[in-house]
Legacy VTK file of the C-alpha trace (Angstrom):
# vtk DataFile Version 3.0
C-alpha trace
ASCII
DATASET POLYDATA
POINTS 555 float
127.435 131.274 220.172
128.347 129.249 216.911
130.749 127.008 219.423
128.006 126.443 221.619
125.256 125.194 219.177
128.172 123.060 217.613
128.430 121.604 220.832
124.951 121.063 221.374
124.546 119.081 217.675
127.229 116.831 218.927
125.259 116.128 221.716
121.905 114.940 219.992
123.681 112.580 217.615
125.611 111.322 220.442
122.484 110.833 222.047
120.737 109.436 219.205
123.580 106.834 218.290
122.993 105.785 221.965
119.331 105.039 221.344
120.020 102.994 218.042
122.311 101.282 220.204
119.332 100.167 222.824
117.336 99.589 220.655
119.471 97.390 218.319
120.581 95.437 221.408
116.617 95.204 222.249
115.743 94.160 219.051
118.532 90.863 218.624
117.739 89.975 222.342
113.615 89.806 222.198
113.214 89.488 218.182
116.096 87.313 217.175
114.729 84.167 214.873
114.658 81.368 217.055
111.942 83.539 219.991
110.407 84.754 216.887
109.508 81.596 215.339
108.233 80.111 219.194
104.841 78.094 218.814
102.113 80.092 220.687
100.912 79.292 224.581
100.081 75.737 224.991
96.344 75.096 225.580
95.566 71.374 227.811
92.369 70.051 227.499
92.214 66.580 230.155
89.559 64.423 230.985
89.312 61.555 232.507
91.867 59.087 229.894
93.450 61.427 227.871
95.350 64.988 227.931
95.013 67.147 224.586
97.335 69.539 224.015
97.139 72.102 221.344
99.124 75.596 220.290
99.423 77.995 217.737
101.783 77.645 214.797
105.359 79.733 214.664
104.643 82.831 212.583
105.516 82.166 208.939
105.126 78.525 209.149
102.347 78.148 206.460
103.605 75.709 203.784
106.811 75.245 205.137
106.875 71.842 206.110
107.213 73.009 209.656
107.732 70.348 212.566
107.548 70.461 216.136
109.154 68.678 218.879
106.778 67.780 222.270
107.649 66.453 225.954
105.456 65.749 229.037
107.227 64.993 232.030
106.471 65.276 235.907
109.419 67.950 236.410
108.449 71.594 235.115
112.267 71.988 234.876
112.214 69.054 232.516
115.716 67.850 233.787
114.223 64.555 234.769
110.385 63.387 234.845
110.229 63.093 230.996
107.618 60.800 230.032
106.854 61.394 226.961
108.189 62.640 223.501
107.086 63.110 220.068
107.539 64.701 216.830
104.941 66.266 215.307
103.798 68.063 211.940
100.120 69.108 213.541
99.618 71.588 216.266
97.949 69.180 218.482
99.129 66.081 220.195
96.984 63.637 222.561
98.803 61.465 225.068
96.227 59.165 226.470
96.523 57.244 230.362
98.457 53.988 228.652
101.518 56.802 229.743
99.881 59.158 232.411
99.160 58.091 235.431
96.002 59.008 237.008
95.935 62.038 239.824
99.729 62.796 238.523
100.742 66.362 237.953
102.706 66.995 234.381
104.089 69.509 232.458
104.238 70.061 228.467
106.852 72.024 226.528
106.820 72.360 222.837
109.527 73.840 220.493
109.702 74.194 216.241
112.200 72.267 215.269
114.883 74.086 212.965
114.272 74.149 209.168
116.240 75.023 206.658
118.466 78.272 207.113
116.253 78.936 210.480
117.208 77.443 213.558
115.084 75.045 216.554
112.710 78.054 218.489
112.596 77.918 222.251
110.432 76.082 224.632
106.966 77.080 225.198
105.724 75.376 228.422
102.352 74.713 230.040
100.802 74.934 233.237
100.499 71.786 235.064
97.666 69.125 234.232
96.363 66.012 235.276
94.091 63.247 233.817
91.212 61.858 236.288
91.091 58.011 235.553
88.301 56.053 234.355
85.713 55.014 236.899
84.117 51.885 236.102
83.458 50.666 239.553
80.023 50.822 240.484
78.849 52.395 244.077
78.943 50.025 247.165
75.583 48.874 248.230
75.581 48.277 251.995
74.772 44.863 251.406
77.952 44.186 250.162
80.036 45.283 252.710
80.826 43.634 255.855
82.911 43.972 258.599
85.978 41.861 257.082
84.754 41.721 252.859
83.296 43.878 250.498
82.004 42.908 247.354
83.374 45.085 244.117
81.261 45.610 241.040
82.245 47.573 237.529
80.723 48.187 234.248
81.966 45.437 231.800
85.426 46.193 231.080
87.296 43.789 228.843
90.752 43.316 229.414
90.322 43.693 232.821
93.813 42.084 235.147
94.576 43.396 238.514
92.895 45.028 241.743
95.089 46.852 244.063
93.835 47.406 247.803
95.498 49.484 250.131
94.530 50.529 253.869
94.868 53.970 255.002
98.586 54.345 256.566
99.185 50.931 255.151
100.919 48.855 252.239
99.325 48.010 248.975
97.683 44.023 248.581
97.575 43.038 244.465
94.723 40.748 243.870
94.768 39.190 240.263
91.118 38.817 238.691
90.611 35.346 236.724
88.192 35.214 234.090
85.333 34.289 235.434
85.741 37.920 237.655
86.040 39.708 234.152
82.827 38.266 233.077
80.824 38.628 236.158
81.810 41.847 236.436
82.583 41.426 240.407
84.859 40.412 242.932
84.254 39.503 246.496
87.489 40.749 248.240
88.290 38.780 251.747
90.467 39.167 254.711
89.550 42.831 255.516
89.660 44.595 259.091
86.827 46.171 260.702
86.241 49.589 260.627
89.489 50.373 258.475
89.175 52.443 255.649
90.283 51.240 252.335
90.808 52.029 248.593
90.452 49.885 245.448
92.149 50.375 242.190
90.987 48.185 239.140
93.664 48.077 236.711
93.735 46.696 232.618
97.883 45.932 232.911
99.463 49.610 233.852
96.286 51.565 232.839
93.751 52.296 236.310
90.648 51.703 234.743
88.697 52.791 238.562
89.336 53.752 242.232
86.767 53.523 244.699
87.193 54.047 248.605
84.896 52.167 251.105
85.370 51.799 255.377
84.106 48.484 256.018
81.955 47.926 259.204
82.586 46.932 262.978
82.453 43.333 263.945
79.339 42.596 265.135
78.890 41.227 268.785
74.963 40.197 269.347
73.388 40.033 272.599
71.431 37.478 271.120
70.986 35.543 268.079
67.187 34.313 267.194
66.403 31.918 264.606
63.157 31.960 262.572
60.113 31.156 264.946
62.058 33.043 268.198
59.732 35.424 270.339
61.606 38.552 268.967
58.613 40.694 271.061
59.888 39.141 274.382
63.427 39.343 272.486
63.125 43.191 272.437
61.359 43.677 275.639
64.401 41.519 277.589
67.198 43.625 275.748
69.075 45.710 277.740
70.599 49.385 277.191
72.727 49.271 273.712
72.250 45.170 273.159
72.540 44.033 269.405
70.093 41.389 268.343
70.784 39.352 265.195
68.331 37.619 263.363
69.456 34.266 261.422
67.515 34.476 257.450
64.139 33.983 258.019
60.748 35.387 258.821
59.811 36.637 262.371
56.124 38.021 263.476
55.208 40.493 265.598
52.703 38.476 267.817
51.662 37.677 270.832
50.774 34.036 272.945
48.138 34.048 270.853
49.300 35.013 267.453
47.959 38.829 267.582
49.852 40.901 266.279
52.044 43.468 269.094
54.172 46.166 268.900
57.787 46.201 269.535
58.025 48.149 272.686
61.752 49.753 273.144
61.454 51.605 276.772
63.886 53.972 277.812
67.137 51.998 275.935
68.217 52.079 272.933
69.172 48.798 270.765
70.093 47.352 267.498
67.508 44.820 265.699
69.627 43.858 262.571
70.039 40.368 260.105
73.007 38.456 260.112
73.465 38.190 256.289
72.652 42.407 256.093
70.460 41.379 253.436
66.666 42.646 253.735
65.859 39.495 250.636
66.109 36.582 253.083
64.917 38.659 256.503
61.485 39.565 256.662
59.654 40.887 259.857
56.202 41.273 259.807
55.148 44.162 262.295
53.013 46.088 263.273
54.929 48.953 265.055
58.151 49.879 266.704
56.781 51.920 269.871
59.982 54.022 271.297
58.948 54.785 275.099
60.360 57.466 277.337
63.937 58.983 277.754
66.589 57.362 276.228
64.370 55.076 273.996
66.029 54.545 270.320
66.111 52.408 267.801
68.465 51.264 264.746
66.879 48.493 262.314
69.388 46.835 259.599
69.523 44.805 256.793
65.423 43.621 257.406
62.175 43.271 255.421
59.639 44.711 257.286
56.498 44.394 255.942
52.811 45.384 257.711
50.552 43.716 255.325
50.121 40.369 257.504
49.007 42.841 260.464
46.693 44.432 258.143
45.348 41.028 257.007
44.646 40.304 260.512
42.556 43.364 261.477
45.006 44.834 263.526
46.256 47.849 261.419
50.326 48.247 260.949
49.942 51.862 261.964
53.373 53.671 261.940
56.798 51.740 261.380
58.348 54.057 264.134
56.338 56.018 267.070
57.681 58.096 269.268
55.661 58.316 272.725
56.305 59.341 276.415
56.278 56.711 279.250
53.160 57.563 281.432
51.129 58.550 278.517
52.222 59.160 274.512
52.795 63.185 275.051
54.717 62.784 278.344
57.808 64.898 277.900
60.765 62.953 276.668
64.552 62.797 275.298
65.034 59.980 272.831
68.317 58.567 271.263
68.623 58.334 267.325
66.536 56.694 265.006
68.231 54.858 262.256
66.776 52.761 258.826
69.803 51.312 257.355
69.738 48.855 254.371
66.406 47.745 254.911
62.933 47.492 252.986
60.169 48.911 255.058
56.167 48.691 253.835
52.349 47.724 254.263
52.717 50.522 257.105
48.677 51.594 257.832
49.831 55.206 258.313
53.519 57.067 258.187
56.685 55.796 259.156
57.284 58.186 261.609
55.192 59.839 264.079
56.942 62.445 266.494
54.137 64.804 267.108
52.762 63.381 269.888
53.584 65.848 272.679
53.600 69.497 273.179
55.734 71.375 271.329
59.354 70.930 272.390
58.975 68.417 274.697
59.865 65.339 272.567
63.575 65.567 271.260
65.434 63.809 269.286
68.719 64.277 267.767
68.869 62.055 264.381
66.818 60.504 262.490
68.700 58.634 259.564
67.227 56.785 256.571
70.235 55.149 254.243
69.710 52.493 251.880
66.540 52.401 252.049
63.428 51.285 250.170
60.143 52.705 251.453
57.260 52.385 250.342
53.146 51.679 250.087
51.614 53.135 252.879
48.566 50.912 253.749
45.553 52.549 251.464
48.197 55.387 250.857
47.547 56.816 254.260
46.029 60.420 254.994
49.296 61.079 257.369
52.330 63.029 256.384
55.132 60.061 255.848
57.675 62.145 258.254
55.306 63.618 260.810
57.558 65.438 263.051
55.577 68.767 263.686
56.475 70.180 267.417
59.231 67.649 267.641
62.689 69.024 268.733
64.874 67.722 266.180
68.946 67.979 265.341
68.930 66.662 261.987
66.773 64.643 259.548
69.073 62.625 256.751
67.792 60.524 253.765
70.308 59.056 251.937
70.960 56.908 249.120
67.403 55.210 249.108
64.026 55.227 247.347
60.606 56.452 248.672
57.181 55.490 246.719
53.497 55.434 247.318
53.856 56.895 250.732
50.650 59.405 251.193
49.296 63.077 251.685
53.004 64.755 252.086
56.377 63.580 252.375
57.919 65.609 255.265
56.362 68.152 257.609
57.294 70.203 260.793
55.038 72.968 259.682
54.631 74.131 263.759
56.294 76.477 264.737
58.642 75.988 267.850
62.031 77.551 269.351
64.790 75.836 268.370
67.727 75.753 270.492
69.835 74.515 267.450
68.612 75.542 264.721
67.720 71.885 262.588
68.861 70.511 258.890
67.516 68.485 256.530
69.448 66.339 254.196
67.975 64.945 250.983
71.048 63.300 248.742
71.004 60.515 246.161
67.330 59.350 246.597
64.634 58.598 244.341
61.106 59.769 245.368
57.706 59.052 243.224
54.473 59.034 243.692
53.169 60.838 246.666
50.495 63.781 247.298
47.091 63.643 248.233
43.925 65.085 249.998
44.521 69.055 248.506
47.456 69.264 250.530
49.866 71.773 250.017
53.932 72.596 250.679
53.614 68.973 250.018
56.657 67.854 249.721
58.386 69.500 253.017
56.712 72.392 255.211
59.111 73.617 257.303
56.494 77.128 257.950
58.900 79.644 259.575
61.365 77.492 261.305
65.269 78.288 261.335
67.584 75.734 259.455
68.784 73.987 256.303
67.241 72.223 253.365
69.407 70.845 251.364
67.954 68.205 248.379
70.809 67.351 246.023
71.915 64.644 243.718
67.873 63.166 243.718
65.320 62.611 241.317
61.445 64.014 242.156
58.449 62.565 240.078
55.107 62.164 239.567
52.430 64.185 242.049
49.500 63.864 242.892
48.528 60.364 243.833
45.857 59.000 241.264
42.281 60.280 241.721
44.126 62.968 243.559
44.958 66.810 244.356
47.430 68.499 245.633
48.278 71.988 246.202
50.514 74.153 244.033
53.458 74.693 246.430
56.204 72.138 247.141
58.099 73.312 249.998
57.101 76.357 252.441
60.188 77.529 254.610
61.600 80.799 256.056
64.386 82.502 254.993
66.451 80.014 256.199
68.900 77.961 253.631
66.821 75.743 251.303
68.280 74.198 247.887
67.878 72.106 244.833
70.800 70.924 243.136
72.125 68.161 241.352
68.540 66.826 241.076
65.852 66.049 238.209
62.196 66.530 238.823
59.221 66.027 236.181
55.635 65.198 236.381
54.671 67.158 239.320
51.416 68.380 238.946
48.022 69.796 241.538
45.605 67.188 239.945
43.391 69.724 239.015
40.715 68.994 235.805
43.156 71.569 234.077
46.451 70.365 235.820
48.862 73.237 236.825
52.457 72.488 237.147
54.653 72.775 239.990
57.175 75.142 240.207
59.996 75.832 243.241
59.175 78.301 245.253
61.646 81.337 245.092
63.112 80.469 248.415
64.953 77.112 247.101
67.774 78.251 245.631
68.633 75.983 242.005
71.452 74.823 240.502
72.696 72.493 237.549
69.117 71.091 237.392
67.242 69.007 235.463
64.018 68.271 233.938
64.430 64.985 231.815
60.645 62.603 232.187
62.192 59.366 232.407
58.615 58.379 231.956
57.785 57.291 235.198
54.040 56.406 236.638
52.325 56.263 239.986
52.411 52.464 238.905
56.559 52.380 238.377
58.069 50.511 240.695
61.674 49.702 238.953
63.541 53.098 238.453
66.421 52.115 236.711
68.135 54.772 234.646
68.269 54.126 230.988
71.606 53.129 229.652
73.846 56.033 228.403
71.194 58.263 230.369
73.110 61.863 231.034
71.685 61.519 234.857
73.974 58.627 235.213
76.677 61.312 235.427
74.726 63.811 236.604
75.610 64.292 240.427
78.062 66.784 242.400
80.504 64.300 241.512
79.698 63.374 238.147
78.280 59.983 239.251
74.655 58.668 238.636
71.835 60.867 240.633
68.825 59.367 242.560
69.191 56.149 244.492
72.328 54.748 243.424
70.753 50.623 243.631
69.139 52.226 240.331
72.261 52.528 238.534
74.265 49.017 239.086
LINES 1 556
555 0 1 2 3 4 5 6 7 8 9 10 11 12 13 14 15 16 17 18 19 20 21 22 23 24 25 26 27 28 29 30 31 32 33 34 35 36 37 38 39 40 41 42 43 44 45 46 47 48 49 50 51 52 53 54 55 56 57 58 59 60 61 62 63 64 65 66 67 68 69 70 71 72 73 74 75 76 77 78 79 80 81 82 83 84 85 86 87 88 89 90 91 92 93 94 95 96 97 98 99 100 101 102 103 104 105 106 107 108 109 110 111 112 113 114 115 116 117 118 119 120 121 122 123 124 125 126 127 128 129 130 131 132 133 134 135 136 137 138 139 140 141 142 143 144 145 146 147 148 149 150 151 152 153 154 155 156 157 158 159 160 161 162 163 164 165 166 167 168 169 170 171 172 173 174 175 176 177 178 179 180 181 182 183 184 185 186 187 188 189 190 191 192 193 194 195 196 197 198 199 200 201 202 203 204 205 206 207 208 209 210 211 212 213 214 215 216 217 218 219 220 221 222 223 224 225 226 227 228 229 230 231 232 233 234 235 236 237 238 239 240 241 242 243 244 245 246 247 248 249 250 251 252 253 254 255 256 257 258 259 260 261 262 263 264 265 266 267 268 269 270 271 272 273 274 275 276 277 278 279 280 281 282 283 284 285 286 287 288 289 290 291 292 293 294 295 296 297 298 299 300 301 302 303 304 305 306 307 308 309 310 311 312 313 314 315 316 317 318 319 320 321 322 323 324 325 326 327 328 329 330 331 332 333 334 335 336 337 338 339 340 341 342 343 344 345 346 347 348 349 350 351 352 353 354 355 356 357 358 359 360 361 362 363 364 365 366 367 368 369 370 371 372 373 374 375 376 377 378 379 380 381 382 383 384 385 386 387 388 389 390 391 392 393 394 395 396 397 398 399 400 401 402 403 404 405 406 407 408 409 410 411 412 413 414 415 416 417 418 419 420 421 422 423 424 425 426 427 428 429 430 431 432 433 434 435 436 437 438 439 440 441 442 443 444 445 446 447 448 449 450 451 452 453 454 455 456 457 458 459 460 461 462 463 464 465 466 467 468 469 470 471 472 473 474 475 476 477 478 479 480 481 482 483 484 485 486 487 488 489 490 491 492 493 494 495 496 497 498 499 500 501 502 503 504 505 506 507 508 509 510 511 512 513 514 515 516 517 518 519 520 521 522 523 524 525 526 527 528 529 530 531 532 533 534 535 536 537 538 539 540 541 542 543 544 545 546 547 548 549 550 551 552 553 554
């Protein structure tokens, strides 16, 4: 019994010399000096120039005169890639875009140097980061691009040397800016290829200072080219079935033989009425209506002034920019082709600029209608119509882009009857600028869509100012199913019923919000110039950080 517990006390101390053993080789493999004396985890903070990084100090550092040693390079092995290296007594180090490149993922790794009796630490490393690059270009207006140029503007930039173009698939062109460039703040860049998409890097020396990417336009072939003075009514009439007509700078009327004022009948084809310069400042036609009639009938305008106060001076009232009619009669069933407002000014009409309500209910359709670039504005007496009457019209999609609407009437968009939809519609309202508009009591003024399927999606825009003066409105904006509706990316302010006591309007549950704002930029029903206010926080205030509203507001 004695031998036995003998036994059995040599084999717990065995045991427990084994343990001390562990845990002695545990302790000088995970706690030896140089691991223990490791900075903390590396924190990166990078914007768009500049990458901060920042740790925590070794442990028993304080008053020591401790110093650390940093690298960045592209390799997270660090055996090549190294870009960058410092010595540092702080715990934060900032390495700006005069050594990053933009877009370019790096790695940091950060040791304590050895001091005194205590050896270098290991490496602490980071997860990868990148920096953004600067972006002083400016958007591209459509009036500066062109089939073979495009015309570059930035923020004033000082210092300013190089631009660097490159085609998709293809090699890199280096265009050196002279000073006059740097001061105008622009370059006009030649000897592009239609249709090609294309990316431009400004550079100060090695730093990238802005990248924009643009897809320039096809070469224009016209049917016909009119000069100021040319019948464009017997122009339009003559075209045939996708024909381009150009017009040469200039101003064109609407009229007949005897100087009354038509409209421009398109029947059952679809054509292109567009300026040669693409510049709506030195093309002005004054109308009185674009009449699309039967099938197939479709219509894209660009680059024109179209203005219906001469019409109205004459006694024949500019009624609606676009109408959509059948061919025996206005409600004769009918399948129409696009409608497209690109780059143009449009105004002066007497009552909305587009009527497509005409028939029964689905039997006018249409798959597009497209407003980009836009300004449009004034209805005639601010008209009693809805500006986008499209109420039993069969419609795909309705897009408003990049462009300004003002002074336009009772309601901005309505296809409050409801109709089976075969696909169910969308509507698109991104980077526009919309003020002044709501009249008569009307309410869901700003789009009724009642119960019908689809999408409403209003983003990156700026909403003001409701009701018209001397006017009410209702207290809804927008009536819609369940269907998808949203607000996002936008400002609104000043939106009010009218009322003696004036209520004001809220979103309606259904429209979903999001990163919203609510800054009065002090806009009237009188404001026609809506620039944004230098260092204004909606110039960065879009999905993309860029200016919100219509970007011709922030150049």
């Amino acid at each position: 019994m004695k031998i036995f517990r003998h036994h059995r006390f040599l084999l717990a101390a065995l045991m427990t010399l084994t343990v001390l053993a562990c845990t002695k080789t545990k302790y000088n493999s995970d706690f030896d000096l140089p691991r223990q004396f490791k900075p903390g985890d590396i924190s990166v903070s990078a914007g768009q120039t500049e990458a901060k990084l920042s740790w925590r100090p070794s442990l028993f550092t304080a008053g020591k005169n401790a110093t650390y040693t940093v690298e960045v390079s592209t390799d997270s092995t660090f055996q090549t890639g190294v870009v960058f290296t410092t010595v540092t007594d702080t715990t934060t180090v900032t390495v700006t875009d005069s050594v990053l490149l933009v877009l370019t993922d790096y790695y940091a790794r950060v040791k304590a140097n050895a001091n005194g009796p205590t050896a270098a630490s290991g490496w602490v490393k980071s997860n990868s980061f990148r920096i953004t690059g600067e972006q002083i270009f400016l958007p591209i207006l459509d009036v500066d691009l062109k089939d073979t140029s495009v015309l570059l503007k930035w923020t004033p930039s000082a210092g300013l040397t190089t631009i660097k173009i490159t085609p998709a698939g293809g090699s890199a062109s280096v265009i050196t800016l002279t000073p006059a460039d740097v001061a105008a703040n622009r370059k006009k860049i030649n000897g592009l290829s239609p249709l090609t998409q294309y990316t431009a890097e400004i550079y100060k020396n090695n730093t990238r200072k802005g990248s924009i990417t643009f897809t320039t336009k096809e070469h224009n072939i016209y049917a016909v080219t009119l000069s100021p003075g040319d019948d464009l009514v017997t122009a339009v009439a003559n075209a045939a079935n996708g024909d381009l007509i150009g017009l040469q700078p200039g101003t064109y009327n609407c009229t007949d033989g005897l100087g009354a004022y038509v409209n421009l009948v398109i029947q059952q084809k679809s054509i292109t009425i567009q300026s040669t310069s693409n510049n709506p400042a030195n093309t002005k036609v004054n109308f009185k209506e674009i009449t699309l009639k039967g099938t197939g009938a479709g219509v894209t305008v660009r680059g024109i002034d179209w203005d219906g106060a001469a019409s109205n001076a004459s006694g024949v009232q500019a009624s609606y920019f676009i109408n959509l009619t059948g061919m025996a009669s206005d409600a004769d069933p009918s399948v129409f082709t696009d409608v497209k407002i690109e780059n143009c000014r449009v105004h002066n009409m007497g009552n909305c600029l587009l009527r497509g309500n005409r028939a029964a209910n689905n039997a006018h359709k249409i798959d597009t209608i497209l407003v980009n670039n836009s300004m449009i504005y004034d209805n005639q007496a601010f008209s009693a119509y809805t500006f986008f009457t499209i109420d039993k019209l069969e419609f795909h999609a309705l897009v408003l882009q990049n462009s300004t609407f003002y002074g336009f009437g009772r309601a901005f968009i309505s296809y409050s009857t409801n109709i089976t939809f075969p696909v169910a519609p969308s509507v698109l309202i991104d980077h526009c600028t919309i003020n002044n508009f709501g009249r008569d009591g009307r309410n869901n003024f700003f789009i009724d869509a009642n119960a019908n399927p689809g999408t409403i999606a209003i983003q990156n825009s700026i909403i003001a100012t409701t009701p018209m003066p001397g006017q009410t409105v209702g207290t809804t904006l927008v009536r819609a199913s369940t269907a998808s509706a949203s607000l996002s990316y936008s400002d609104y302010f000043n939106l009010y019923d009218g009322a003696a006591t004036p209520t004001a309007l809220t979103w309606p549950s259904i429209v979903s919000q999001s990163n919203n704002q609510t800054i009065d930029l002090g806009w009237t029903a009188a404001t026609t110039d809506f620039t944004l206010p230098a260092g204004s926080p909606l110039r960065t205030a879009s999905s993309t950080n860029g200016a919100i509203g219509d970007l011709r507001w922030a150049q």
